[in-house]
VMD Tcl script that draws the C-alpha trace (Angstrom):
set ca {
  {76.25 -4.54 105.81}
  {79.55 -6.24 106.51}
  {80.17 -9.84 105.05}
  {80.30 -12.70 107.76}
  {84.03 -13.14 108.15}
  {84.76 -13.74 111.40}
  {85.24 -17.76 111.97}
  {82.23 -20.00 113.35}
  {80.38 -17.16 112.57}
  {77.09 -16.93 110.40}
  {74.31 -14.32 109.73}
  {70.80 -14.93 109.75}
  {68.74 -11.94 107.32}
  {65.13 -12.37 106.82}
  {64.54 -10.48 103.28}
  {61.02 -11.13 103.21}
  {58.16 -12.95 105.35}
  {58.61 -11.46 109.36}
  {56.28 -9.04 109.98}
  {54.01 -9.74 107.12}
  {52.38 -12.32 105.64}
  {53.74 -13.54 102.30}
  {57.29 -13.01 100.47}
  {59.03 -15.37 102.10}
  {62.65 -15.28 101.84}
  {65.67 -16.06 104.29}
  {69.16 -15.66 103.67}
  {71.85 -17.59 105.76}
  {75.33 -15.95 105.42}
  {78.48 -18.13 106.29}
  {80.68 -14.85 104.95}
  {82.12 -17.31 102.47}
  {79.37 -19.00 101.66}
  {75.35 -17.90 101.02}
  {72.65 -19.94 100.63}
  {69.23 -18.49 100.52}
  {65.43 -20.38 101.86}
  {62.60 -19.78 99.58}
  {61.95 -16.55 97.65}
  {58.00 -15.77 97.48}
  {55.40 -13.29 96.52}
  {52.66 -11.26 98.45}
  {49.95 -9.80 96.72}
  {49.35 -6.23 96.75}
  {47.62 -4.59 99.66}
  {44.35 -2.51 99.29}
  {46.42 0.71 98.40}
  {48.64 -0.53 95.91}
  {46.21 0.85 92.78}
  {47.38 -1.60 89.54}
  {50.33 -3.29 91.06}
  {49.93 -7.19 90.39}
  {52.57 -8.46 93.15}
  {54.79 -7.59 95.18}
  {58.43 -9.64 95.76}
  {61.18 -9.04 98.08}
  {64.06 -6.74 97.55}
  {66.78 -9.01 96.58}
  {69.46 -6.30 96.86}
  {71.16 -8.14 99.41}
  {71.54 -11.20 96.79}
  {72.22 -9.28 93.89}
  {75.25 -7.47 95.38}
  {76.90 -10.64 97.34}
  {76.04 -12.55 94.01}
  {79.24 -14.49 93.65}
  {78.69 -16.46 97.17}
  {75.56 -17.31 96.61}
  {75.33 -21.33 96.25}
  {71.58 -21.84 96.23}
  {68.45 -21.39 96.47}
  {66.17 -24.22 98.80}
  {62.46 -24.40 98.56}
  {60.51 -25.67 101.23}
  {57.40 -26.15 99.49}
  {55.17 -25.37 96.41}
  {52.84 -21.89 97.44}
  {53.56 -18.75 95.67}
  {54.47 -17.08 99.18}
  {57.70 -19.26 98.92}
  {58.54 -19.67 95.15}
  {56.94 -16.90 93.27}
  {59.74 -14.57 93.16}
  {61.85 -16.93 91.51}
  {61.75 -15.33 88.35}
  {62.36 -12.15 88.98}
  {65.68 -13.65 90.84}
  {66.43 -15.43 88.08}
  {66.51 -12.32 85.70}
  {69.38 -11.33 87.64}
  {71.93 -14.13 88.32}
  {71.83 -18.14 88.07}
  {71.61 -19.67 91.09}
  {70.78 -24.03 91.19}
  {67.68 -24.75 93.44}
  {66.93 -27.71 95.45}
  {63.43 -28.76 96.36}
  {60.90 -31.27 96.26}
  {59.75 -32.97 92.88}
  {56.47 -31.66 93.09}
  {57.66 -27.76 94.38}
  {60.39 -28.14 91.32}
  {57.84 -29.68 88.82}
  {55.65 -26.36 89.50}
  {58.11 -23.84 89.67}
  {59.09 -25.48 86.07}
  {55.81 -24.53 84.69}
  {55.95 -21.24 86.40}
  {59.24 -20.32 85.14}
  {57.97 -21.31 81.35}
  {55.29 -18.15 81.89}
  {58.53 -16.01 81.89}
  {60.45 -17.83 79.15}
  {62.97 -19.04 81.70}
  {64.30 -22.36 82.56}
  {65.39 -24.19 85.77}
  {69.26 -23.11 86.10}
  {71.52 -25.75 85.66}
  {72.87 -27.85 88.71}
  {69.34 -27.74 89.92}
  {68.38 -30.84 91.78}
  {64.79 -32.58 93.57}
  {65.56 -33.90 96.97}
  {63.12 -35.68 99.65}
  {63.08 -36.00 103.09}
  {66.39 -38.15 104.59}
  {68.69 -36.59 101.45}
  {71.98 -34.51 102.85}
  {72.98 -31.62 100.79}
  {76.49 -30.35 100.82}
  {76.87 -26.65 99.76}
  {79.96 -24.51 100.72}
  {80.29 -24.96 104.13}
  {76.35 -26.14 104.51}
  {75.29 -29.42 105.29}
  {71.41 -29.48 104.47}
  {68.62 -32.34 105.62}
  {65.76 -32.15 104.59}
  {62.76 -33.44 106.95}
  {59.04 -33.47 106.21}
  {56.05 -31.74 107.63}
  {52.45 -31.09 107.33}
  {51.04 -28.48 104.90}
  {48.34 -27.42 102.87}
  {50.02 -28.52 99.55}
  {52.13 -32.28 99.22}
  {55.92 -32.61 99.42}
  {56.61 -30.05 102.45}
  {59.50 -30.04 104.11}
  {61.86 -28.03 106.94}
  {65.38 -27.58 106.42}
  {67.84 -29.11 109.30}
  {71.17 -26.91 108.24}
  {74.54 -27.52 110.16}
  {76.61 -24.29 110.10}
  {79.68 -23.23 111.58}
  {77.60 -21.66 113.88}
  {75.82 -24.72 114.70}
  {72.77 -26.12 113.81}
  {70.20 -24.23 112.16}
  {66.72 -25.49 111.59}
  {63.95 -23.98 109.90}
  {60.40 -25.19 109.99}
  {59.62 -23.67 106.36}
  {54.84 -23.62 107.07}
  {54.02 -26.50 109.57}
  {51.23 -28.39 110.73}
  {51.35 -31.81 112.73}
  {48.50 -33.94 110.98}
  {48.59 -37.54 112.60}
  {46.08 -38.52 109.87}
  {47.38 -36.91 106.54}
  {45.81 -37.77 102.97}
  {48.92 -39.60 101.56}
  {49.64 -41.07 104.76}
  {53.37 -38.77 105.23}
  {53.15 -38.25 109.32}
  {55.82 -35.08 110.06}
  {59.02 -36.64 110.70}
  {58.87 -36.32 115.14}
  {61.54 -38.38 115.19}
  {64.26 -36.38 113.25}
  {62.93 -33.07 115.39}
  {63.40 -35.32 118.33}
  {67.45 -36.58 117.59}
  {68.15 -32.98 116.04}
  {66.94 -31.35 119.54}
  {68.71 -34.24 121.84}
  {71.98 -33.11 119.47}
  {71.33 -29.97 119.98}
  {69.77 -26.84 117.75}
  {71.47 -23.51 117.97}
  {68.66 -21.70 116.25}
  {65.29 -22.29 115.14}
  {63.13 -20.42 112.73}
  {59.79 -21.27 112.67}
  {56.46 -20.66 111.34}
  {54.05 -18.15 113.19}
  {51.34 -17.67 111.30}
  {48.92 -19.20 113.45}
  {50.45 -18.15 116.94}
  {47.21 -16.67 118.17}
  {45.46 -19.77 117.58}
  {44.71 -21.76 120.72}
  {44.78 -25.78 120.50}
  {45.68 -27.73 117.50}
  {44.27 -27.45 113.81}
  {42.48 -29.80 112.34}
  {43.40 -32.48 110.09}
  {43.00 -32.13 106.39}
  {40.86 -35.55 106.06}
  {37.89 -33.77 107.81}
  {37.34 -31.63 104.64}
  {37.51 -35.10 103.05}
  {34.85 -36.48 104.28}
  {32.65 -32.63 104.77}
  {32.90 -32.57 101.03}
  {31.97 -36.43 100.58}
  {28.76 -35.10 102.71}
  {27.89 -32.10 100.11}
  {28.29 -34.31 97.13}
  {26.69 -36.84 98.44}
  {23.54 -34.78 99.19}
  {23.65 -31.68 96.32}
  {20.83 -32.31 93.91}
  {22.52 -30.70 91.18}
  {26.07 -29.55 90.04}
  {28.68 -29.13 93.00}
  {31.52 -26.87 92.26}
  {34.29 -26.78 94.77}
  {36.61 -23.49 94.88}
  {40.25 -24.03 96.48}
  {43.26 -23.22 96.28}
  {45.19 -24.41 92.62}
  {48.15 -25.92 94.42}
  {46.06 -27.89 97.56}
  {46.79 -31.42 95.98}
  {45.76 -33.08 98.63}
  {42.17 -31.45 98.64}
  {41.90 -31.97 95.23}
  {42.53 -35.54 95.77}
  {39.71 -36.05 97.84}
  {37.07 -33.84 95.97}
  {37.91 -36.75 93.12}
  {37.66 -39.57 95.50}
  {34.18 -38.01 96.68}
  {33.03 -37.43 93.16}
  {34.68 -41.21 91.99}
  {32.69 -42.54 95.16}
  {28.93 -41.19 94.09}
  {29.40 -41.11 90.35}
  {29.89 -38.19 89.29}
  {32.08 -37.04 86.57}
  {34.87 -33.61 87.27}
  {35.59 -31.01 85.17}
  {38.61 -28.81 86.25}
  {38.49 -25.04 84.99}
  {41.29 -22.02 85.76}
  {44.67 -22.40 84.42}
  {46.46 -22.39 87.74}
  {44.62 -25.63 88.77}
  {44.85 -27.08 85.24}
  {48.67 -26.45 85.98}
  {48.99 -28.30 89.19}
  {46.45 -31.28 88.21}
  {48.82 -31.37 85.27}
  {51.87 -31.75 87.20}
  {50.78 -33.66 90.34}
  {49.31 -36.36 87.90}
  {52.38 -36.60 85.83}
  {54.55 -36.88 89.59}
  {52.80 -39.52 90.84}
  {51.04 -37.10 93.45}
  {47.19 -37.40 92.21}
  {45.55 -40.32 91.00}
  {42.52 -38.91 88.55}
  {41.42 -41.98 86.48}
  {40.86 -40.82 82.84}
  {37.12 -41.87 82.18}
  {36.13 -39.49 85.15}
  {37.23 -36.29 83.53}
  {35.41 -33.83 81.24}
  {36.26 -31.34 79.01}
  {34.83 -28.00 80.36}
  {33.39 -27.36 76.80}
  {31.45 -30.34 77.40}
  {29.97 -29.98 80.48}
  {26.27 -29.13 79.18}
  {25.53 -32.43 78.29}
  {25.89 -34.01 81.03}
  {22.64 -34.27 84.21}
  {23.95 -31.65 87.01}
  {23.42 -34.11 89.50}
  {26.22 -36.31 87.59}
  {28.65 -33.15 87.96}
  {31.23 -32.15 89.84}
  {33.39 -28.96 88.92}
  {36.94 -27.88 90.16}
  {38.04 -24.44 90.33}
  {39.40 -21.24 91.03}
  {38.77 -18.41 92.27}
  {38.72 -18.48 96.63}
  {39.94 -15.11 96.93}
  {37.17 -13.21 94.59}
  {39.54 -12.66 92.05}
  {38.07 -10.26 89.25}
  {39.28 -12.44 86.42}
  {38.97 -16.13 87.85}
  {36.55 -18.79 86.81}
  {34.69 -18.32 90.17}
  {34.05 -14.77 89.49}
  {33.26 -14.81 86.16}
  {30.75 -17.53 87.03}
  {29.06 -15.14 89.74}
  {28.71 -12.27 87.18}
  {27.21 -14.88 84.33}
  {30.57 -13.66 82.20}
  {31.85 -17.33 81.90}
  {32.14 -19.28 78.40}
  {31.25 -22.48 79.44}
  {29.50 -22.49 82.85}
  {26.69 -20.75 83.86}
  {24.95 -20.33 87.51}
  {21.73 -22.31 87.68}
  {19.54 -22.70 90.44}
  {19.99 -25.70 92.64}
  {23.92 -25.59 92.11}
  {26.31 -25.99 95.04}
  {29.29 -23.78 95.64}
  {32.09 -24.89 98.04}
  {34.40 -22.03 98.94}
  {37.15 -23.95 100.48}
  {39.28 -21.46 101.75}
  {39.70 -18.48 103.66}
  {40.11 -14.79 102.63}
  {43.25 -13.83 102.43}
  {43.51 -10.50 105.06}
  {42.45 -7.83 102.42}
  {40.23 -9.73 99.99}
  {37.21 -9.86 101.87}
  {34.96 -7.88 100.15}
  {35.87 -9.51 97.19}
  {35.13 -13.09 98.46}
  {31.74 -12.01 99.84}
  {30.55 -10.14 96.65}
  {31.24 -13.21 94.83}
  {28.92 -14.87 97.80}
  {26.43 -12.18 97.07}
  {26.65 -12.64 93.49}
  {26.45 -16.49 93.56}
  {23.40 -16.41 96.43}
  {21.67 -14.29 93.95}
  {21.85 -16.40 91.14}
  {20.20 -19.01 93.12}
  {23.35 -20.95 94.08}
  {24.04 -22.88 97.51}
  {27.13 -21.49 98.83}
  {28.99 -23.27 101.64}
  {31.56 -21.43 102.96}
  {34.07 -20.43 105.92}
  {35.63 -22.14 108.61}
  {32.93 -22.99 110.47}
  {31.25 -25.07 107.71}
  {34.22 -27.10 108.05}
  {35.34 -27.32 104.00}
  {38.40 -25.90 105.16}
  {41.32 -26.16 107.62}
  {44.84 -24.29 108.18}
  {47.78 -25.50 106.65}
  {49.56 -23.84 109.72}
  {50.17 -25.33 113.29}
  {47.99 -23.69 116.46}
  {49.71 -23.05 119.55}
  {50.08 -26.62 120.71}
  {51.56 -27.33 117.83}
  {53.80 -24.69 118.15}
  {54.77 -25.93 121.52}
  {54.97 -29.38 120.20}
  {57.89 -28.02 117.93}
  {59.64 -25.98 120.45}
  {59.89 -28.98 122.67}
  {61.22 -31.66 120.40}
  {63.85 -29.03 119.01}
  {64.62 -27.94 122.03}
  {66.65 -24.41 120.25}
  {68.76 -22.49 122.14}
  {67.48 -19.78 120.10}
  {64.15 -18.66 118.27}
  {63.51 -16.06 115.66}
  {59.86 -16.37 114.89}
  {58.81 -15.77 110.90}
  {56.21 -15.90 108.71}
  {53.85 -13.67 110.31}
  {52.59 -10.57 111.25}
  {54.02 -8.50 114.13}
  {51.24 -9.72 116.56}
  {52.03 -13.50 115.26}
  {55.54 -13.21 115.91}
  {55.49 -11.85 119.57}
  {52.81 -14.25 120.49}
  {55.36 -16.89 119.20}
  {57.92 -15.53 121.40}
  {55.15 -15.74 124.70}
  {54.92 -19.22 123.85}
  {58.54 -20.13 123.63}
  {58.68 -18.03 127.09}
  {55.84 -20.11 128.52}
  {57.52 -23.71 127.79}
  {60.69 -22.03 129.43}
  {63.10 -20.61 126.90}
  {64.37 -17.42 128.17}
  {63.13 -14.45 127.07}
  {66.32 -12.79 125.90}
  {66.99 -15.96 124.19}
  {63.47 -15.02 121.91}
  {64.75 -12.67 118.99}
  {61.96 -10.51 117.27}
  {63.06 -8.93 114.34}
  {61.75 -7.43 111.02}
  {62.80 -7.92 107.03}
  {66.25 -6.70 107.12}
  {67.60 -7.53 110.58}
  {71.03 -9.09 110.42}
  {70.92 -12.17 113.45}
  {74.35 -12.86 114.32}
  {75.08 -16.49 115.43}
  {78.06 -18.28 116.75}
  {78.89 -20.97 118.66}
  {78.54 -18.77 122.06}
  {75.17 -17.25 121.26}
  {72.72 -14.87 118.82}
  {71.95 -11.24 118.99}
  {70.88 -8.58 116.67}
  {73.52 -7.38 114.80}
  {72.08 -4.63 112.74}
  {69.96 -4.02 109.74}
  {70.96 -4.39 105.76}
  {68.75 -3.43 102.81}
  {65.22 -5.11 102.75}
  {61.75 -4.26 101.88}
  {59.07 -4.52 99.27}
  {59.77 -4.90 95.03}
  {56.12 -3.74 93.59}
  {55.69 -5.68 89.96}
  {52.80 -3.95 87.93}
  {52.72 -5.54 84.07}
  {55.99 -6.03 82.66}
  {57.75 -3.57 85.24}
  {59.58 -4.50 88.48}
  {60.26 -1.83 90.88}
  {59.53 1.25 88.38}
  {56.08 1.64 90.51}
  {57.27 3.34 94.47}
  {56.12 5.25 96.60}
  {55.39 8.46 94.73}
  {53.92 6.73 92.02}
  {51.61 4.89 94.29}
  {50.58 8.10 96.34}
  {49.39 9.69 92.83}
  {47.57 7.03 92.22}
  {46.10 7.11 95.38}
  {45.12 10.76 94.68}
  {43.60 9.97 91.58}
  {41.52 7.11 93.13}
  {40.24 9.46 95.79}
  {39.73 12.93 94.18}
  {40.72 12.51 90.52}
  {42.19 14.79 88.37}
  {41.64 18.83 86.72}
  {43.44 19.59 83.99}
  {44.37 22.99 82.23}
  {45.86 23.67 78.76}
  {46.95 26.89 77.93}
  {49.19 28.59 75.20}
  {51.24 31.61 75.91}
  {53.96 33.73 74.39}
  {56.94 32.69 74.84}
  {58.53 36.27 74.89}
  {55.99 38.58 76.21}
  {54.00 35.51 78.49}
  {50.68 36.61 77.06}
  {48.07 34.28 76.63}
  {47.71 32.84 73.10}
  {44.69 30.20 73.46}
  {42.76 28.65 76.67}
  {42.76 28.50 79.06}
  {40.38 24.73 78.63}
  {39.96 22.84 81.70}
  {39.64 19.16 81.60}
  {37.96 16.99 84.68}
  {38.29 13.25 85.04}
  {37.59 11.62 87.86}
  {36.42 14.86 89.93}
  {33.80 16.65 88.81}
  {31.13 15.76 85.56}
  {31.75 18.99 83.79}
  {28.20 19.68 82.36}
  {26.48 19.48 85.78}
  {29.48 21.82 87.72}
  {29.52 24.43 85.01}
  {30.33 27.41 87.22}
  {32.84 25.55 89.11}
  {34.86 25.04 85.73}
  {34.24 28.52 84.72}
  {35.64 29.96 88.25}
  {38.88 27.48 87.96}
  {39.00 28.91 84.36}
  {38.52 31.77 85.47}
  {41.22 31.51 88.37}
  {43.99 29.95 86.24}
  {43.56 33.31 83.65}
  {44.35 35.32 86.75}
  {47.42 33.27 87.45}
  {48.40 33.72 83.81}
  {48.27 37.90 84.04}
  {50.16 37.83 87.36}
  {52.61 35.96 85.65}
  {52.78 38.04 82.68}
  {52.92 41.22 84.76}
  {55.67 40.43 86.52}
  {57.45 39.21 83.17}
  {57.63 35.42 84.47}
  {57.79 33.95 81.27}
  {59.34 30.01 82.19}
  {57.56 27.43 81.58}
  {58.39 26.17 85.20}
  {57.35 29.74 87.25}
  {54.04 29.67 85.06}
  {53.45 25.84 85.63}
  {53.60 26.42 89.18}
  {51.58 29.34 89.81}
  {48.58 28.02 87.95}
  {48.65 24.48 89.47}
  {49.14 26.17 93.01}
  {45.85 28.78 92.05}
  {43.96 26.29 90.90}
  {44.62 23.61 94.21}
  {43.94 26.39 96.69}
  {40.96 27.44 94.74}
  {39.39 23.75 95.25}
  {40.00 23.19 98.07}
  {38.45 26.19 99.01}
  {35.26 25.48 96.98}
  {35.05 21.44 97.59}
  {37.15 20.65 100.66}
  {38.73 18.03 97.98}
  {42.40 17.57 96.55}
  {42.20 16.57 92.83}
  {45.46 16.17 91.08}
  {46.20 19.87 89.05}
  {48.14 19.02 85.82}
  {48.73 22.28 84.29}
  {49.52 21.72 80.78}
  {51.59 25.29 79.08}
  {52.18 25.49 75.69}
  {55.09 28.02 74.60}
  {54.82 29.49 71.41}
  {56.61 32.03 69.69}
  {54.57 33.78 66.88}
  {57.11 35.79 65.28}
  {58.12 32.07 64.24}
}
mol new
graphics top color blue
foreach p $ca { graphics top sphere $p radius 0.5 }
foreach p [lrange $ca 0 end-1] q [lrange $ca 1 end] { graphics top cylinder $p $q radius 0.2 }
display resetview
């Protein structure tokens, strides 16, 4: 990929969030200058056996490393900041956000023993940024989590805008209506290009305002004879806010339990963005002494999370909290595409307890932090861009986006679709697709970042599905004759003592390997290896229709020695 050189000229690369849901990342490249919008996570698909997250590549970043002047966060969710670490392990580069997105990337950053680089900086809405040849505005918008914001960028290509995750809420908890006016001036100026949110393109009408889970959850509390617990997402300050107005309003003390929301309570309270009087909280190791219909508990866990305090609650494997019947459990949130069956076990497991459980959309504890297609219109005409490249979303999201911008009269060819990697050129005369540069997925399992790919996933695939078969043998090293073995070990594919003959046949298979090996006086390691594990696949397959992972394991010894 060829830096941006040419003058009024700039490059548009998604690394991360078109296409897919999650890892959001966007890199703006004036060919002097590089400045980069948010830099998230995704969690790990169904597939992806022991891999924790997965981040974008940041090749792109890494390689141009010397013109990159910043990082700018639009908002707080992991999908937007979690990456930063792993970025950070590689070069310094200031960011610019809001207090509260910078107060909990801080505490995220102190996980990895890192700090905020230096030159980083909060902004709020109205502040002008100068970087290289960037001038940045901030504006705000509705979200799921406080202190959101899209990023009005004048290039030398023109102005760029991008809507960072959007909602228009004309009743918001803290009062902070979406700035229409700013959209408004910036489209009568004119926008050369917007970016914007797509995630809930195949939505019809508008999504509901945040205060109706308000006053939903004032209902449940209000009517639960015992203990409520309310599940949501750590960094949804605003829904925490009014889960302790509710349980403020009927008397009832909160506990909060699950370090992520511990984190963000922590935080918002200390920024000025919650207001939790100190008389109404609990310790969680005191809970048990107080009436359950005096209770109301905060947590995690939405998603059916093995280790969260949800979970563990569900499978009576919590310290402190135990499921009693007569409790109420609010899931308020979604599944994530991909956790279903996680969520609903922990339904199952709660129900069976003898837990309430009020969840889903329908039960109206939880709304979209995303605009719905009017909304989406509703952007489109007050920016009025020459341009659109829809992101954040899947492929479906994004070219419903584009038959929306189509249907409120933007020309088609004026609509650019792209993927993670496609280079947008922009100038001053128009946009196009210019290419592709390096882009894809970073898989981060423990304490490694990208040492788990593809072939390492597709054996662990294997051994999910058909485990593994094992054989040990020692042979001569000279002559090739076997010494010892050949033992066959099974794990995951067969329970030894009750498939007896099978092991005895594959035994019995991998000794006939062995002597064809020796006959022909194939005597390296490699050659033997080989033949046996090849034997001993075609041999199961034959007798099981099944495709176990053959590790042949051959000693060489040499006995004159």
């Amino acid at each position: 990929m060829e830096k941006a050189e040419r003058k009024n000229l700039i490059n548009i690369i998604p690394l991360g969030g078109v296409g897919e849901i999650g890892k959001n990342m966007t890199v703006i490249d004036s060919g002097g200058d590089i400045i980069v919008i948010d830099a998230g996570l995704a969690f790990p698909e169904a597939d992806m056996f022991g891999v924790d997250i997965v981040i974008p590549d940041m090749s792109y970043l890494f390689e141009n490393r010397e013109r990159v002047r910043a990082l700018l966060i639009t908002h707080g969710h992991e999908d937007h900041t979690g990456a930063i670490p792993y970025l950070l392990r590689e070069m310094s580069v200031p960011i610019h956000g809001t207090a509260l997105a910078l107060g909990l990337i801080r505490e995220k950053l102190k996980e990895h023993n890192l700090e905020l680089p230096k030159r980083s900086s909060p902004y709020k809405p109205g502040d002008v940024l100068n970087i290289g040849c960037f001038r940045v505005e901030p504006f705000r918008v509705n979200h799921s989590i406080a202190d959101s914001v899209g990023l009005l960028i004048d290039t030398p290509a023109g102005r760029v805008i991008h809507s960072g995750d959007f909602k228009f809420d004309h009743t918001p908890v803290d009062g902070e209506v979406a700035d229409f006016r700013r959209l408004a001036i910036a489209g009568e100026e004119g926008v050369q290009v917007l970016l914007a949110d797509s995630t809930n393109a195949d939505r019809p009408g508008y999504t509901p305002s945040e205060k109706t889970v308000g006053v939903k959850l004032e209902e449940i509390i209000a009517s639960a004879p015992g203990r409520v617990m309310v599940a949501t997402f750590a960094s949804n300050v605003h829904r925490i806010q009014q889960v302790v107005s509710a349980a403020l309003k009927w008397e009832r003390r909160l506990a909060v339990l699950g370090r992520s929301i511990e984190n963000t309570v922590k935080v918002a309270c200390e920024l000025g963005y919650l207001d939790i009087p100190d008389n109404i909280i609990v310790p969680i190791d005191e809970v048990r002494r107080f009436p359950p219909e005096k209770l109301v508990i905060l947590t995690t866990g939405t998603q059916g999370e093995p280790l969260s305090a949800l979970s563990r609650m569900s499978t009576g494997d919590h310290r402190w909290v135990e499921i009693i019947p007569g409790d109420t459990v609010v899931i308020a949130a979604t599944p994530v595409p991909g956790n279903e069956s996680m969520v609903y076990r922990t339904i199952d497991n709660l129900t069976r307890m003898g837990a309430r459980v009020i969840h889903g959309r329908e039960s109206g504890v939880h709304v979209s932090g995303h605009g719905a297609q009017e909304e989406i219109k509703l952007m489109l005409n007050l920016v009025k861009p020459r341009y659109l490249i829809p992101v954040h979303g899947e492929f479906r999201h994004l070219k419903m986006h584009a038959y929306l911008a189509e249907s409120i009269g933007i020309p088609p060819e004026n609509v650019l679709v792209g993927e993670n990697g496609t280079v947008f050129e922009v100038t001053r005369e128009g946009a196009c697709v210019a290419g592709k540069t390096t882009a894809g997925s970073v898989m981060v399992d423990g304490l490694g970042v990208g040492d788990v790919g593809n072939v390492v996933l597709r054996d662990r695939r294997q051994l999910a599905q058909d485990g593994i078969l094992i054989a040990v043998a020692a042979i001569d090293k000279q002559t090739g004759a076997t010494l010892s073995g050949p033992d066959i070990v099974s794990r995951g594919f067969v329970y030894m003592r009750e498939s007896e003959q099978l092991i005895e046949e594959a035994r019995a298979r991998v000794v006939e390997a062995l002597a064809r090996c020796q006959a022909r006086q194939q005597t390296e390691w490699p050659v033997v290896k080989n033949a046996v594990r090849e034997a001993l696949a075609q041999f199961l397959w034959e007798k099981t229709r099944r495709r176990p992972m053959v590790m042949p394991i051959i000693l060489e010894v040499n006995p004159g020695q």
